[in-house]
C-alpha positions, 0 to 999 in steps of 0.5 A: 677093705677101706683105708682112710687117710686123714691128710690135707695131701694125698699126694705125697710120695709115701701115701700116694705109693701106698695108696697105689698098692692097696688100689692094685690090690683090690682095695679102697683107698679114701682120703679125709681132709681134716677140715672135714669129716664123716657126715654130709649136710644138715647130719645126714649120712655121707659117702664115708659114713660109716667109717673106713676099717682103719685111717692112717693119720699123717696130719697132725693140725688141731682139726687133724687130731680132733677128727681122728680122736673121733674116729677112735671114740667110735672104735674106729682104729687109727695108726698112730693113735691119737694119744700117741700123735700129741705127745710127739707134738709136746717136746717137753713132754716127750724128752721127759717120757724118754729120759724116764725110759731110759732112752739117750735122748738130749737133756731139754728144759723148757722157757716160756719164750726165747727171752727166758733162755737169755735171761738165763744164759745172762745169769749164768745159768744156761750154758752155750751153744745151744739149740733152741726149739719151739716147744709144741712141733708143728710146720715152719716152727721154730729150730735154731742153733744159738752161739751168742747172746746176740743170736738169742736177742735176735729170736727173741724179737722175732719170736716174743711169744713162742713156747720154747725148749733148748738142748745143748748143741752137741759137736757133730759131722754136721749130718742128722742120721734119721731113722724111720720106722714102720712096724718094726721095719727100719729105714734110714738115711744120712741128711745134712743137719740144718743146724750144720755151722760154718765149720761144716762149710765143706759138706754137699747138700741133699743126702750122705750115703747111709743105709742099713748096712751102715746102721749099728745094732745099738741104734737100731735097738734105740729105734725100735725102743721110741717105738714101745716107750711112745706107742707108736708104729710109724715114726720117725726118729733123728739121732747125731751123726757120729761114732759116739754113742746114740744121742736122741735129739728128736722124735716125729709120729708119721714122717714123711719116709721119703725116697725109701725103698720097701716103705709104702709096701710096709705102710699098706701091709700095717694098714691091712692088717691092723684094719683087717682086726676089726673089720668084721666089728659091726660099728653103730653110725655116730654122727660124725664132724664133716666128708672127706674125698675118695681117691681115685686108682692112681694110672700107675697103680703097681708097686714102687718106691717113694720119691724124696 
């Protein structure tokens, strides 16, 4: 079988673990840089035309989501689909879908820069602490905790045009829990929140022990529900730390799933599977937007572990 990868790194931890494993299995492995695509010069067909069985979409750029919104409309598979990719790019979009659903996720309403947030903070409108976010998810954007006007003044200036949302800043141990999920198996960890403050001055850097064992049922069940409400199979899911009840305050399709144990073996065993659902479909040849590069076997191609 051929699994795709549309990703600018094939390089990183989980999918070159995964990538591994599929290699070792006998299968082919090709990675597809966004800014490409399928076709080779002046239209003519190329080394990944006609596509692969299935890709797995970890790059999420404009060129990223156009190219695999391709892929799909030729009935190629894509994991996560496309639809479902953009709405975790909106967080707008995605805390309402959630609230609908009825999940707990943190109240959020929208501004159309940092400035509008303090207006409405200066109108009393807005209550602080706050944490303020850019709007559409992407890398290097915008997260910042807020618990002054003159910290709001400061965004404002440094980011004048930015789309933002603000959700309320909600007491916490000053550690993210971040659920990952891959086809319905939960990974999880505990992580130092980047919104920790000066009152959890105390707290290590890098990773606080948290594993499934410490992972309740109804968190669990919070995790597994993100997946049904936002169609997704491999996702990422950030709740407050605590022993309160679950509040969701993000949601990532295809996280980087770093440093846990068992997640490229559930990664390359989604791909084959859903892969192996239509690999028997014959596809006319469409022409498509670019090439991509084949990966080549990896000189340890056994099984293993992602690194963080």
């Amino acid at each position: 079988m051929r699994i795709g990868l549309i990703t600018s790194a094939p390089d990183h931890p989980v999918l070159a673990a995964t990538a591994a494993l599929l290699t070792a299995r006998g299968h082919r492995v090709e990675a597809l840089d966004p800014t490409a695509g399928l076709d080779g010069p002046d239209g003519q067909a190329g080394p990944f035309d006609p596509p692969a069985d299935v890709y797995l979409l970890k790059a999420h750029t404009p060129a990223a989501l156009a190219l695999a919104r391709g892929l799909e409309e030729r009935g190629v598979p894509v994991v996560n689909p496309v639809a479902a990719t953009e709405l975790c790019q909106d967080r707008l979009a995605m805390a309402g879908l959630a609230r609908r659903a009825g999940l707990p996720f943190a109240p959020t309403r929208a501004a159309a820069d940092p400035a509008e947030l303090l207006g409405a903070v200066e109108a009393g409108e807005l209550l602080l602490p706050i944490v303020v976010k850019s709007r559409h998810s992407r890398r290097h954007d915008l997260v910042a905790r807020v618990d002054d006007p003159a910290r709001l003044r400061a965004l404002a200036e440094e980011w004048p045009d930015e789309p933002v949302v603000a959700q309320p800043y909600l007491p916490s141990t000053g550690w993210d829990q971040k659920l990952w999920v891959v086809a319905g198996q939960l990974f999880c960890a505990r992580r130092r929140s980047e919104l920790a403050g000066p009152e959890h001055a105390e707290l290590p850097d890098g990773d606080g022990g948290f594993g499934p064992a410490e992972l309740s049922a109804e968190r669990a069940a919070v995790a597994l529900r993100v997946g049904e409400v936002f169609g997704l199979d491999v996702y990422g899911v950030d709740l407050l730390d605590g022993p309160g009840e679950p509040v969701v305050v993000d949601v990532n399709a295809f996280p980087g799933i770093r440093g846990q144990a068992g997640a490229p073996e559930a990664l390359a065993a989604l791909a084959l599977r859903v892969g192996g659902a239509v690999s028997e479909v014959p596809r006319p040849r469409v022409g498509g937007t670019g090439a991509g590069t084949a990966m080549p076997a990896p000189a340890d191609a056994g099984p293993g572990t992602a690194a963080g």
